[in-house]
DRENMIVO-716581 format. One line per field, with one value per atom (N, C-alpha, C, CB): residue number from 1; atom name; x, y, z. Coordinates in nm, 2 decimals, always signed. Glycine has a CB too. Layout:
resi = (NUM; ...)
name = (CA; ...)
px = (X; ...)
py = (Y; ...)
pz = (Z; ...)
END
This chain:
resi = (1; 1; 1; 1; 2; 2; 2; 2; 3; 3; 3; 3; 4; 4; 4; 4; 5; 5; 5; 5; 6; 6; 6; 6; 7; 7; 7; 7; 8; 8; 8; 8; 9; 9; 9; 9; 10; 10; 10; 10; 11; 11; 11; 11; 12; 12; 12; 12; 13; 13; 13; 13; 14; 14; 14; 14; 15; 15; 15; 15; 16; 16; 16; 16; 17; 17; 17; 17; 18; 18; 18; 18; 19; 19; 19; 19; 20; 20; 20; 20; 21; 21; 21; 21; 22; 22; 22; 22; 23; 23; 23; 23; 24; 24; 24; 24; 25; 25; 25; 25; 26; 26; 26; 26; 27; 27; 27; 27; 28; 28; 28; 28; 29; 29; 29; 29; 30; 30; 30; 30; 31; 31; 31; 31; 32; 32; 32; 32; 33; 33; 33; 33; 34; 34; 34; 34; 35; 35; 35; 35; 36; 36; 36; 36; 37; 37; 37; 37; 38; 38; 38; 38; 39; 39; 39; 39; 40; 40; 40; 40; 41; 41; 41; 41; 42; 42; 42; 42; 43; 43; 43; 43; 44; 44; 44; 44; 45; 45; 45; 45; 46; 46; 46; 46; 47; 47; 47; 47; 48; 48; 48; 48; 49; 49; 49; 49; 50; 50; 50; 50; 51; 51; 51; 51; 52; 52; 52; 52; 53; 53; 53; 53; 54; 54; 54; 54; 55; 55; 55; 55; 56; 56; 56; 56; 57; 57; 57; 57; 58; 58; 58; 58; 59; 59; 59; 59; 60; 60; 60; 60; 61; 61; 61; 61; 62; 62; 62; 62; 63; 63; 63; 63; 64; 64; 64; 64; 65; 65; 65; 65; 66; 66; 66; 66; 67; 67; 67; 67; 68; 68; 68; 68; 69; 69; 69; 69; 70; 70; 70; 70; 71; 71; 71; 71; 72; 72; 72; 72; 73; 73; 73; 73; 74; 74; 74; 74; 75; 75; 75; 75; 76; 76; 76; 76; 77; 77; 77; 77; 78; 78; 78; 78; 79; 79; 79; 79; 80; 80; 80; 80; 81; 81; 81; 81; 82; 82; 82; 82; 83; 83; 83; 83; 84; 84; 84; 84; 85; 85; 85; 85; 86; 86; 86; 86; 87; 87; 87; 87; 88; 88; 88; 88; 89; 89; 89; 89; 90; 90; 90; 90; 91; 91; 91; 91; 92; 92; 92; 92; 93; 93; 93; 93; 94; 94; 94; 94; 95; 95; 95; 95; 96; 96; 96; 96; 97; 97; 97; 97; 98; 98; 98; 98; 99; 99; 99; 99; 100; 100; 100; 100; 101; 101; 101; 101; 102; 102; 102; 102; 103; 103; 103; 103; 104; 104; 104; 104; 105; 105; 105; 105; 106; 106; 106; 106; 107; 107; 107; 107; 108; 108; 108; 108; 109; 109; 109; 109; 110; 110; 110; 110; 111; 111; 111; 111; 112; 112; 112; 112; 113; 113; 113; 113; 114; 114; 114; 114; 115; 115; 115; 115; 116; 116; 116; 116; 117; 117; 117; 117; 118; 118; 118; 118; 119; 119; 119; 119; 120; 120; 120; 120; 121; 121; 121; 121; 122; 122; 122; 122; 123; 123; 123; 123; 124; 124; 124; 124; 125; 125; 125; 125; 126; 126; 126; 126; 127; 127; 127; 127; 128; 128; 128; 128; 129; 129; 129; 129; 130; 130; 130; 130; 131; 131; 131; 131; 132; 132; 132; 132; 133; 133; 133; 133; 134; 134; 134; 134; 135; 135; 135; 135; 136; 136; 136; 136; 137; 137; 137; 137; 138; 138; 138; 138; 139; 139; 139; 139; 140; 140; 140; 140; 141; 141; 141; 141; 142; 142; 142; 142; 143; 143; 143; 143; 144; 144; 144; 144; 145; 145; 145; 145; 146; 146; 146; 146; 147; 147; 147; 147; 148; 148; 148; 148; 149; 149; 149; 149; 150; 150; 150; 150; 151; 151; 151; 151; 152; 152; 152; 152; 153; 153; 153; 153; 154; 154; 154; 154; 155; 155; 155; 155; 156; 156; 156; 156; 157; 157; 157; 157; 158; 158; 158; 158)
name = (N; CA; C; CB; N; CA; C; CB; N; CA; C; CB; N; CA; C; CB; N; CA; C; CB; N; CA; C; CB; N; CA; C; CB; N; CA; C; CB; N; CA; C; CB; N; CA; C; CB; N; CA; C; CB; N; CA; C; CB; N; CA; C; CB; N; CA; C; CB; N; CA; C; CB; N; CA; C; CB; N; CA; C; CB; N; CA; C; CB; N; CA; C; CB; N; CA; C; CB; N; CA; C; CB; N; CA; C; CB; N; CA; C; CB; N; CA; C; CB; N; CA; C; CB; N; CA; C; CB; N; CA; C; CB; N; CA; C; CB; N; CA; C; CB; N; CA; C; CB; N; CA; C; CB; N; CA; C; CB; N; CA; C; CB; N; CA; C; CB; N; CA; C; CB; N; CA; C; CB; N; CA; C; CB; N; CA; C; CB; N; CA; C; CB; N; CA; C; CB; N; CA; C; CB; N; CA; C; CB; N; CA; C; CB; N; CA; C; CB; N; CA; C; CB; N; CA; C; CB; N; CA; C; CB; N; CA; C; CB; N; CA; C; CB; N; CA; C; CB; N; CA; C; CB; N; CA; C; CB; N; CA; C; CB; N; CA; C; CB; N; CA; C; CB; N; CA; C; CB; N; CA; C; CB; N; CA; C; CB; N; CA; C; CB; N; CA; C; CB; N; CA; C; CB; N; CA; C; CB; N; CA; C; CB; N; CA; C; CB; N; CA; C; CB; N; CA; C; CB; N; CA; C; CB; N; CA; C; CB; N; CA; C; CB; N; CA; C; CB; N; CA; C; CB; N; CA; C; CB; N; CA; C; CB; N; CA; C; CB; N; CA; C; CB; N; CA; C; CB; N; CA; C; CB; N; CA; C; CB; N; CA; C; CB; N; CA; C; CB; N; CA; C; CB; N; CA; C; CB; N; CA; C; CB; N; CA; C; CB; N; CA; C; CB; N; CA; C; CB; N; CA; C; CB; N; CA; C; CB; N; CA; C; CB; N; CA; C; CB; N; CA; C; CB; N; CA; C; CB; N; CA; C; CB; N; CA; C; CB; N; CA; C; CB; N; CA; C; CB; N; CA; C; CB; N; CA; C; CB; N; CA; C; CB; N; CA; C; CB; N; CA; C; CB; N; CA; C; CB; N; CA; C; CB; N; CA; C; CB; N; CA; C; CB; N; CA; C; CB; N; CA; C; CB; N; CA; C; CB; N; CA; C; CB; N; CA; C; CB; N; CA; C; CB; N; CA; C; CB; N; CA; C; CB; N; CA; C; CB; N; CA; C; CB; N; CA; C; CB; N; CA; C; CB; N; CA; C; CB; N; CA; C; CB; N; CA; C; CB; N; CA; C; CB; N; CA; C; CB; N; CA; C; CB; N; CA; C; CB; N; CA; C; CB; N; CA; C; CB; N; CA; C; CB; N; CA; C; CB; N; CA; C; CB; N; CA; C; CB; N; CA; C; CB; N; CA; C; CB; N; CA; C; CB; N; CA; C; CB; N; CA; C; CB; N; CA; C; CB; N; CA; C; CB; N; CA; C; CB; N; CA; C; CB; N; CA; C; CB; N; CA; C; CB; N; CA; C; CB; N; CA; C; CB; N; CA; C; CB; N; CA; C; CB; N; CA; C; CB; N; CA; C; CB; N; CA; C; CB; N; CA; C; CB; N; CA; C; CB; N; CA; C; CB; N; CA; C; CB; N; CA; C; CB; N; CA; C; CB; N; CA; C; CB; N; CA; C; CB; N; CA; C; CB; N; CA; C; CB)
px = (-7.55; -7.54; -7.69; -7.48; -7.81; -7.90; -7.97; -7.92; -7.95; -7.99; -7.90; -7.99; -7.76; -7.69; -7.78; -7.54; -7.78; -7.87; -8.03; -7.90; -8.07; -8.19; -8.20; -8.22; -8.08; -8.02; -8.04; -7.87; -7.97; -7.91; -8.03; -7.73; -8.10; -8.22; -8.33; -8.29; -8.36; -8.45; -8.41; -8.46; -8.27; -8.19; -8.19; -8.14; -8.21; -8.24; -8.36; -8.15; -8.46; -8.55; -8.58; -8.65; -8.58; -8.65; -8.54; -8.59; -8.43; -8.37; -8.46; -8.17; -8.51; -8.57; -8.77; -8.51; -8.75; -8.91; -8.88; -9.03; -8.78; -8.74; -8.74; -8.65; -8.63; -8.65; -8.74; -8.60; -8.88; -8.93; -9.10; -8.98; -9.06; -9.16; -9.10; -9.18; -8.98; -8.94; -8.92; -8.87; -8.93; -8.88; -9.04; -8.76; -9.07; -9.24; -9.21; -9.40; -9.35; -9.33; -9.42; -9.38; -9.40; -9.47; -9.53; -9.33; -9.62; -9.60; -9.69; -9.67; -9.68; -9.74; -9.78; -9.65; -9.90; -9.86; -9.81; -9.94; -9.77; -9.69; -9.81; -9.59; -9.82; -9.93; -9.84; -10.00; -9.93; -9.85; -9.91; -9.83; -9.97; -9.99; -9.98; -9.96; -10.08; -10.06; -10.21; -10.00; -10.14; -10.21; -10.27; -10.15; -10.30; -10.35; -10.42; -10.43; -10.40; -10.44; -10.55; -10.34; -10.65; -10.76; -10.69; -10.88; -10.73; -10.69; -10.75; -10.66; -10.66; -10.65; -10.65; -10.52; -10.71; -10.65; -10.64; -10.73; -10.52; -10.52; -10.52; -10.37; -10.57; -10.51; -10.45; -10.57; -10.35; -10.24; -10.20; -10.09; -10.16; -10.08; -10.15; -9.99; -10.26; -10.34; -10.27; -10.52; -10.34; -10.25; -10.32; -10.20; -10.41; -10.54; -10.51; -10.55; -10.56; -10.56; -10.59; -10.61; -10.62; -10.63; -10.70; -10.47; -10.80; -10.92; -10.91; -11.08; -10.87; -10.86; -11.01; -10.76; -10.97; -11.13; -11.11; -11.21; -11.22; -11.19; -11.20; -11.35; -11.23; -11.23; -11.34; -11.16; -11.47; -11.61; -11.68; -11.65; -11.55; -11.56; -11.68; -11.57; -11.72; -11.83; -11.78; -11.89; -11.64; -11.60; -11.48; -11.57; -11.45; -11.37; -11.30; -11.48; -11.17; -11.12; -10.97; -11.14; -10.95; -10.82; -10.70; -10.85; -10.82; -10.74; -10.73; -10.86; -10.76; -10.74; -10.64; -10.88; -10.55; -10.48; -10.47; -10.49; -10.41; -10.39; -10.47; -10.43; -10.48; -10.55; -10.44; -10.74; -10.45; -10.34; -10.43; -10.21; -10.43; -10.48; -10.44; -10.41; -10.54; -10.47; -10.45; -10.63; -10.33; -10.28; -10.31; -10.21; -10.32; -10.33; -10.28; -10.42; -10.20; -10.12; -10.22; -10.01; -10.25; -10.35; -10.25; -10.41; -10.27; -10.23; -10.33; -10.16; -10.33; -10.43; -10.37; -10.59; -10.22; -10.16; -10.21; -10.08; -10.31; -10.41; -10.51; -10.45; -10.51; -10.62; -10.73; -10.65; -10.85; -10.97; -11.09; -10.94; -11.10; -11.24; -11.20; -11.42; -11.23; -11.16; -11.30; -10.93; -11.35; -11.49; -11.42; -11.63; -11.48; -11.50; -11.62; -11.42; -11.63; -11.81; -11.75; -11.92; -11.87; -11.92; -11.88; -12.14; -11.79; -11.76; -11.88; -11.65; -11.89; -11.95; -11.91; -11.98; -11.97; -11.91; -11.95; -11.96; -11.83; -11.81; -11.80; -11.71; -11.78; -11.72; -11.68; -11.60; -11.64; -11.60; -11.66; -11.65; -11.64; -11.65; -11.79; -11.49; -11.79; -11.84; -12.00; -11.80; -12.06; -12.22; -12.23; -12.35; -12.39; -12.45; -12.46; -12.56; -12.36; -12.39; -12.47; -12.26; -12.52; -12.60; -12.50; -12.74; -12.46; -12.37; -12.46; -12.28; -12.44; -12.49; -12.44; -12.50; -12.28; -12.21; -12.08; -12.17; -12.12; -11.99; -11.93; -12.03; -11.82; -11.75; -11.60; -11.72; -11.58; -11.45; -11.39; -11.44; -11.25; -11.19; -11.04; -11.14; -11.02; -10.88; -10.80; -10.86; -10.68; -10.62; -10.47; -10.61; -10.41; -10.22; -10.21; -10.14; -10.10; -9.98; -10.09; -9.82; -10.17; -10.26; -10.38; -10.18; -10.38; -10.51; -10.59; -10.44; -10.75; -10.87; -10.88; -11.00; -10.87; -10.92; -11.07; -10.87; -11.10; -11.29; -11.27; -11.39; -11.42; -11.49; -11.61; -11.54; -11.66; -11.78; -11.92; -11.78; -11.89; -12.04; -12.07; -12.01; -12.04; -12.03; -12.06; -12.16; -11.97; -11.93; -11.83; -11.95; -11.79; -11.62; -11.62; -11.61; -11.47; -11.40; -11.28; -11.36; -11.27; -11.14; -11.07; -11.10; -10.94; -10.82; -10.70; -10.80; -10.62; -10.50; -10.35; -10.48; -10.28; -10.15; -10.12; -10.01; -10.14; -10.04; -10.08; -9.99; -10.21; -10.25; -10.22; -10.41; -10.10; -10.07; -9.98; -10.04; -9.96; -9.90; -9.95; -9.92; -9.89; -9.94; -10.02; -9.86; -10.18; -10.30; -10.32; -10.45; -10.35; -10.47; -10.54; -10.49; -10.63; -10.78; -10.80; -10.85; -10.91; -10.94; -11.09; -10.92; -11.11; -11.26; -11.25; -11.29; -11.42; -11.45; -11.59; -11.43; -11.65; -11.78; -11.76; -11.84; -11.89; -11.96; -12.06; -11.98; -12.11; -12.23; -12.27; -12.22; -12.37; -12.44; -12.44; -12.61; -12.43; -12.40; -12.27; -12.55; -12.19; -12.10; -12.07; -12.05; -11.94; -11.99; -11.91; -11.95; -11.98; -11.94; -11.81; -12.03; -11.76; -11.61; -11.65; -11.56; -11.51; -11.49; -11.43; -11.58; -11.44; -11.33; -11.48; -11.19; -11.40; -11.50; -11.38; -11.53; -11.46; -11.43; -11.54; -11.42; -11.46; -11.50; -11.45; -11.45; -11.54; -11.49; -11.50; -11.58; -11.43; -11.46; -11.42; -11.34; -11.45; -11.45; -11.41; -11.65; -11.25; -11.24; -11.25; -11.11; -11.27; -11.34; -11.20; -11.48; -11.15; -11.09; -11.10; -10.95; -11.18; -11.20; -11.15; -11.32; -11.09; -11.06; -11.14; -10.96)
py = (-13.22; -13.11; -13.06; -13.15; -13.13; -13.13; -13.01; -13.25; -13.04; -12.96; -12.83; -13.05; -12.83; -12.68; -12.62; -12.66; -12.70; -12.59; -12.52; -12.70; -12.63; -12.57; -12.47; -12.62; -12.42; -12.40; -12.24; -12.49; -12.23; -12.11; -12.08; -12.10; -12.14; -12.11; -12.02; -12.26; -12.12; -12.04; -11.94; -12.09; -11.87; -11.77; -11.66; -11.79; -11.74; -11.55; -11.56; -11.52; -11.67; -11.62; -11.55; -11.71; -11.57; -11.52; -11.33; -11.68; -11.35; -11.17; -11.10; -11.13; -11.17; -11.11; -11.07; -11.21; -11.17; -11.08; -11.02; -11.18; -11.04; -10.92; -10.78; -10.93; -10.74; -10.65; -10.57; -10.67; -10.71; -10.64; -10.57; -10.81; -10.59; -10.58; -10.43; -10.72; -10.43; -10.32; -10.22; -10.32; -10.22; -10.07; -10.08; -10.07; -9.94; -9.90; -9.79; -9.86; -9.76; -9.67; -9.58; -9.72; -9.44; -9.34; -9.23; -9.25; -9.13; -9.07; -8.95; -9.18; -8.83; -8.71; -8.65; -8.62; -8.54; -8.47; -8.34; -8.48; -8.31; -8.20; -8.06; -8.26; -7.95; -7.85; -7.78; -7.75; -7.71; -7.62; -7.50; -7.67; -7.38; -7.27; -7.19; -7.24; -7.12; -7.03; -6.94; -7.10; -6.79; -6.68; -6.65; -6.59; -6.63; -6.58; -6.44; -6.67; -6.37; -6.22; -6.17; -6.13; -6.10; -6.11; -6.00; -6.06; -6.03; -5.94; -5.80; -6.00; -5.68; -5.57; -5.47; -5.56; -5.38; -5.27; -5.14; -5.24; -5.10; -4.93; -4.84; -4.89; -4.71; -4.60; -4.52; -4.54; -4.46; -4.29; -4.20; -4.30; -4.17; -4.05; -3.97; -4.08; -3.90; -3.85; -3.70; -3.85; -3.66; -3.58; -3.46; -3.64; -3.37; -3.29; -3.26; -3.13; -3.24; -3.21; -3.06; -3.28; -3.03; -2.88; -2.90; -2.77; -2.81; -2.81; -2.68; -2.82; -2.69; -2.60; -2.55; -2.65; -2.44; -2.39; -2.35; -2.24; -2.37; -2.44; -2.24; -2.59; -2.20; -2.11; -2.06; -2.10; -2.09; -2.07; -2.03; -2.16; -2.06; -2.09; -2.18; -1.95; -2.27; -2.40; -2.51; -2.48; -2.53; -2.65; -2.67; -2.70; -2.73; -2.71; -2.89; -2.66; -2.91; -3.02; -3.04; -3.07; -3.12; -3.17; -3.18; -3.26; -3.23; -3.29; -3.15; -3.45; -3.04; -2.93; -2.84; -2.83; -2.70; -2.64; -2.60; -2.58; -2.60; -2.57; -2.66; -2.44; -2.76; -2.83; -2.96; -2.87; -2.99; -3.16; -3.25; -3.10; -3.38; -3.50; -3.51; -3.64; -3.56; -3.55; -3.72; -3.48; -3.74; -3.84; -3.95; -3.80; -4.06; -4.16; -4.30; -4.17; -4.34; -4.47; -4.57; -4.48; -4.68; -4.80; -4.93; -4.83; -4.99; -5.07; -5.20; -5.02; -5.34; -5.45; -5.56; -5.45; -5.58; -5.68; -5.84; -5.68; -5.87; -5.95; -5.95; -5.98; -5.84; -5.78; -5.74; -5.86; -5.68; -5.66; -5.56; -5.61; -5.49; -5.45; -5.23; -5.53; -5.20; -5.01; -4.99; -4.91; -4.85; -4.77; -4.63; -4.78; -4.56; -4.42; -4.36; -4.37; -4.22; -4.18; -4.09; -4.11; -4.00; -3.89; -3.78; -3.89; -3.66; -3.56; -3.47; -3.49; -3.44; -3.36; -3.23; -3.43; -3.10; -2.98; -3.02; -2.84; -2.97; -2.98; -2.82; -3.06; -2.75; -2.62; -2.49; -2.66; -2.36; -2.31; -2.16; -2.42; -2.04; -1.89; -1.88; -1.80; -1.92; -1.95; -1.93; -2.09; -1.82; -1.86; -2.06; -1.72; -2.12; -2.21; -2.18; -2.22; -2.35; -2.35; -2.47; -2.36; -2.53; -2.63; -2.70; -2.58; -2.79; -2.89; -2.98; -2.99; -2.98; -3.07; -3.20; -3.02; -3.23; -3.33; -3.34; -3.33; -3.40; -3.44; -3.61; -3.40; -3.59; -3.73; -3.74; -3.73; -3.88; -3.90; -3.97; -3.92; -3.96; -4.14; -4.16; -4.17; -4.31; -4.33; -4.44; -4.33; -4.37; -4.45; -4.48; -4.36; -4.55; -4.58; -4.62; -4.68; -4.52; -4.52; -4.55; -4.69; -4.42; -4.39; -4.53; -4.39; -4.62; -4.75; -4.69; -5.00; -4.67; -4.63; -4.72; -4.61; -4.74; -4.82; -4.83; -4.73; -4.76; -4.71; -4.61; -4.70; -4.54; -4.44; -4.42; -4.48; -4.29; -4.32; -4.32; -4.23; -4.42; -4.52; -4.59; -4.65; -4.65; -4.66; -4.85; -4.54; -4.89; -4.98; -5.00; -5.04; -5.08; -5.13; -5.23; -5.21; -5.18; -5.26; -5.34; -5.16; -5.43; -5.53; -5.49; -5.67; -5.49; -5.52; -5.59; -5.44; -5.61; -5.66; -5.61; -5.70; -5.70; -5.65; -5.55; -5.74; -5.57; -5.48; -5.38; -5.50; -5.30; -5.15; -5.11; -5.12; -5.18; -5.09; -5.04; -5.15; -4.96; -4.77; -4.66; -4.74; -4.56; -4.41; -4.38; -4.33; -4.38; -4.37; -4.20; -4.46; -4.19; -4.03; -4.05; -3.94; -3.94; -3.94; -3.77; -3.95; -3.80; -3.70; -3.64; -3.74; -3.54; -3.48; -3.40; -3.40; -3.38; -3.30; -3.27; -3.35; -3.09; -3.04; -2.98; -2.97; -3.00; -2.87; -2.85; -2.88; -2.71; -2.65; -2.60; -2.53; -2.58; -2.57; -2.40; -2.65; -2.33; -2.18; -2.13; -2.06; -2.00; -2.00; -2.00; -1.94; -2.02; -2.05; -1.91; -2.23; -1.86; -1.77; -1.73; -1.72; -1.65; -1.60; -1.64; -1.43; -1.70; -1.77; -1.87; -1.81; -1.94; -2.09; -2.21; -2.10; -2.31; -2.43; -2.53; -2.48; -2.60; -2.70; -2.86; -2.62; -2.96; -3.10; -3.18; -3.15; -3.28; -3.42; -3.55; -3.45; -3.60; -3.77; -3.87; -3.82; -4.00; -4.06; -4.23; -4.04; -4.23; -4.35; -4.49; -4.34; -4.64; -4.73; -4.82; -4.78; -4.91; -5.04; -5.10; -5.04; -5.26; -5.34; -5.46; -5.35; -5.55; -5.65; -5.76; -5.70)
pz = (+15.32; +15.23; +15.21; +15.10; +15.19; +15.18; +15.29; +15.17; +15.40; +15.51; +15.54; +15.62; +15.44; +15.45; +15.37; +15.40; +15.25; +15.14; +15.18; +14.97; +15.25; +15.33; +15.40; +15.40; +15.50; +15.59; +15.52; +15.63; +15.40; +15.38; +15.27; +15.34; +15.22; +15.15; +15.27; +15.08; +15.36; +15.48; +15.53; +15.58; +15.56; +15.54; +15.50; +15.51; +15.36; +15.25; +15.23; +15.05; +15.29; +15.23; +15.34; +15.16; +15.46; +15.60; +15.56; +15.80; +15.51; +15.54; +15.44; +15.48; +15.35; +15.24; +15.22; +15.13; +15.32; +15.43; +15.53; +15.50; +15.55; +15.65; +15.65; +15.67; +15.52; +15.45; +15.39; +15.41; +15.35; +15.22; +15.36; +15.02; +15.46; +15.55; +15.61; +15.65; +15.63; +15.67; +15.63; +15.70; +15.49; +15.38; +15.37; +15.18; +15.43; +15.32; +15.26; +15.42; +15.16; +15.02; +15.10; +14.83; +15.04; +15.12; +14.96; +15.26; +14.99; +14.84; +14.89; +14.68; +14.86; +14.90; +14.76; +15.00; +14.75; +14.67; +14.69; +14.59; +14.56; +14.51; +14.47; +14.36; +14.51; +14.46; +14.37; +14.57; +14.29; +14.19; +14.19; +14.04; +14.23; +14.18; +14.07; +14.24; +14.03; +13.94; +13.93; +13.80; +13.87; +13.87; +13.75; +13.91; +13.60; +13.51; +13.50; +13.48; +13.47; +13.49; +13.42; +13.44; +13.41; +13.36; +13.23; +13.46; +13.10; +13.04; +13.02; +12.96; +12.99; +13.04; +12.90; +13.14; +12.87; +12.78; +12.87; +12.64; +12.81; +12.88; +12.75; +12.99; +12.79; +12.73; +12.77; +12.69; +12.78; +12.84; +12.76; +12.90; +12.80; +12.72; +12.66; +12.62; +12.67; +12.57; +12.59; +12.60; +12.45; +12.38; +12.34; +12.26; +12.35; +12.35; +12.16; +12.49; +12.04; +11.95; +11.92; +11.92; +11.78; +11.79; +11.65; +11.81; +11.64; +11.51; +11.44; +11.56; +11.31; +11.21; +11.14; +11.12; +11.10; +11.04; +10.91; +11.12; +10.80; +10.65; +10.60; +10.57; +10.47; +10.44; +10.42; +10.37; +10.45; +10.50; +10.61; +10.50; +10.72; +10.87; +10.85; +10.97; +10.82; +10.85; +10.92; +10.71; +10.92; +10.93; +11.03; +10.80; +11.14; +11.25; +11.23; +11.41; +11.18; +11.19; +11.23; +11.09; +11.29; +11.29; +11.19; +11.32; +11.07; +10.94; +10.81; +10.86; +10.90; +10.78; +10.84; +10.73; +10.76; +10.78; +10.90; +10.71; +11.03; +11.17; +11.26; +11.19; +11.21; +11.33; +11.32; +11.32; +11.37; +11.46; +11.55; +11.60; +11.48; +11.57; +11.74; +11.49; +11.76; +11.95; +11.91; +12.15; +12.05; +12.08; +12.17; +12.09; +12.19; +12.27; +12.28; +12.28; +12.34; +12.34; +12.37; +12.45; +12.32; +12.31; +12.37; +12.14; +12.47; +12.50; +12.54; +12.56; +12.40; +12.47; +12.43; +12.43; +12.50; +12.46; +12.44; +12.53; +12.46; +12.40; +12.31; +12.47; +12.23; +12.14; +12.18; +12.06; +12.13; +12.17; +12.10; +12.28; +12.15; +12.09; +12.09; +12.23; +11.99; +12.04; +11.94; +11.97; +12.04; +12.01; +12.00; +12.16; +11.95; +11.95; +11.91; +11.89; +11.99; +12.00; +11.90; +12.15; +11.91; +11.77; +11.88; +11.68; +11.84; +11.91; +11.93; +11.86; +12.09; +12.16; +12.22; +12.24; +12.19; +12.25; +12.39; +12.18; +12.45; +12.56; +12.65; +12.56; +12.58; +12.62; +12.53; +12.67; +12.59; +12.46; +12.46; +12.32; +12.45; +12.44; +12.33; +12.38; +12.22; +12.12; +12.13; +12.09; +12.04; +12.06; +12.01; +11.90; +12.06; +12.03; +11.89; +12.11; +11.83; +11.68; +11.66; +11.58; +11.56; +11.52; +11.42; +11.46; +11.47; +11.38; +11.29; +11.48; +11.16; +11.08; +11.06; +10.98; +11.10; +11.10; +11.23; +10.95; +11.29; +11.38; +11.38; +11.55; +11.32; +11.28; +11.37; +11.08; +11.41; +11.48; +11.44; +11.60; +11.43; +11.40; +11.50; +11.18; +11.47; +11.50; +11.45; +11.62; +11.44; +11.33; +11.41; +11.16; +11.34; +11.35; +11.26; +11.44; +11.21; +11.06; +10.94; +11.07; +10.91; +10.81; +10.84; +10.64; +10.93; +10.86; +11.03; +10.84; +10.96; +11.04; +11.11; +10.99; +11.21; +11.36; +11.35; +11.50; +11.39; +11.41; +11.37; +11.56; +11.40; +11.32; +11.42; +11.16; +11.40; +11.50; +11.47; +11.61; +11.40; +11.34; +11.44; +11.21; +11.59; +11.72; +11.66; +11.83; +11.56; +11.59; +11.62; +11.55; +11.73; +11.81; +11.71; +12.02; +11.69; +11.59; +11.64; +11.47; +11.58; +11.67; +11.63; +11.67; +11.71; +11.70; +11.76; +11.69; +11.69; +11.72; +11.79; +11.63; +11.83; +11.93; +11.86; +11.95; +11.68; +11.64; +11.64; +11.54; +11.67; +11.67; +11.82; +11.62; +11.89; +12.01; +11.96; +12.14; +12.09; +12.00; +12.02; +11.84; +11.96; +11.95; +11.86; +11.94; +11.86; +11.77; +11.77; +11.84; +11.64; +11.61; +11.62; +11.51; +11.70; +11.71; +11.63; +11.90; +11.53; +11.46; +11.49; +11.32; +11.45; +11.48; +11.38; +11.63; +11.31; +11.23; +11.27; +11.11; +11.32; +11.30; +11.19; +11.39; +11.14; +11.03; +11.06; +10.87; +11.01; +11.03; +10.89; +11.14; +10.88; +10.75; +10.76; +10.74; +10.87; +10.82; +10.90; +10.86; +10.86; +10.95; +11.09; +10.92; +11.17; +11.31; +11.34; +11.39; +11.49; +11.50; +11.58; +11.53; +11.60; +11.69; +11.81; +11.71; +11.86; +11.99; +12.00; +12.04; +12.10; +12.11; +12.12; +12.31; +12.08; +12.04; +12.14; +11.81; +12.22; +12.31; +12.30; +12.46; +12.21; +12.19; +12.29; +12.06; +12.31; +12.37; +12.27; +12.50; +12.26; +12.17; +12.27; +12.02; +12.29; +12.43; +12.33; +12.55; +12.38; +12.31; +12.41; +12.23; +12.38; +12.43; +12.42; +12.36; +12.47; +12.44; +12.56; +12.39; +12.50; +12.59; +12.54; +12.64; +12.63; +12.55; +12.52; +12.58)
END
């Protein structure tokens, strides 16, 4: 009996190096890709505004009787940084006036964004949207007959 049990011990042990010599482990890796997008602000839709003249004729604005904010969609779905300059005549029938004050701003749903103090001011997702941009010249004497053509140059970077 002694030499059966031997018999069948040497057996499993010899199937069981058998086995453990025959199965090998193997292992690769796995890659994973990915893209991150640099983040982005846009502006569109602009909207050209229109500048009303006060009862002095000194003063050419957006924010007075006949004039209307021009428009622009802000998009920086990551937040960021929005500038606006100080309006520049650009154009316009108009003799050469001497502006004593040219001021810009932009706002969404009455709260000032910037101003053009030409510090960029932050903002957040939530000032994406459809912003006003306002302009105001004055001149210290009246300005004369003709058309007045401004530029204001707005900034968002994120």
């Amino acid at each position: 009996m002694f030499y059966r049990s031997l018999f069948v011990s040497s057996l499993l042990l010899t199937s069981i190096l058998g086995f453990a010599t025959s199965a090998k482990a193997s292992s690769a890796p796995v890659i994973f890709n990915a893209t991150v997008p640099a983040a982005s602000c846009t502006l569109t839709n602009m909207q050209p505004g229109t500048l009303g003249l006060n009862g002095t004729n000194t003063t050419l604005s957006s924010s007075i009787g006949g004039g209307s904010a021009a428009k622009i969609d802000i998009s920086c779905p990551s937040g960021g940084n929005l500038s606006i300059s100080a309006p520049s005549r650009t154009g316009g029938t108009a003799p050469v006036a001497t502006f004593s004050s040219l001021t810009s701003s932009i706002s969404t749903t009455n709260n000032v964004i910037a101003n053009s103090s030409g510090t960029a001011t932050p903002i957040t997702t939530a000032a994406n949207g459809t912003a006003n941009v306002n302009m105001e010249a004055t001149s210290s004497a009246a300005l004369g007959a003709g058309t007045y053509t401004f530029s204001v140059t707005v900034t968002a970077t994120p």
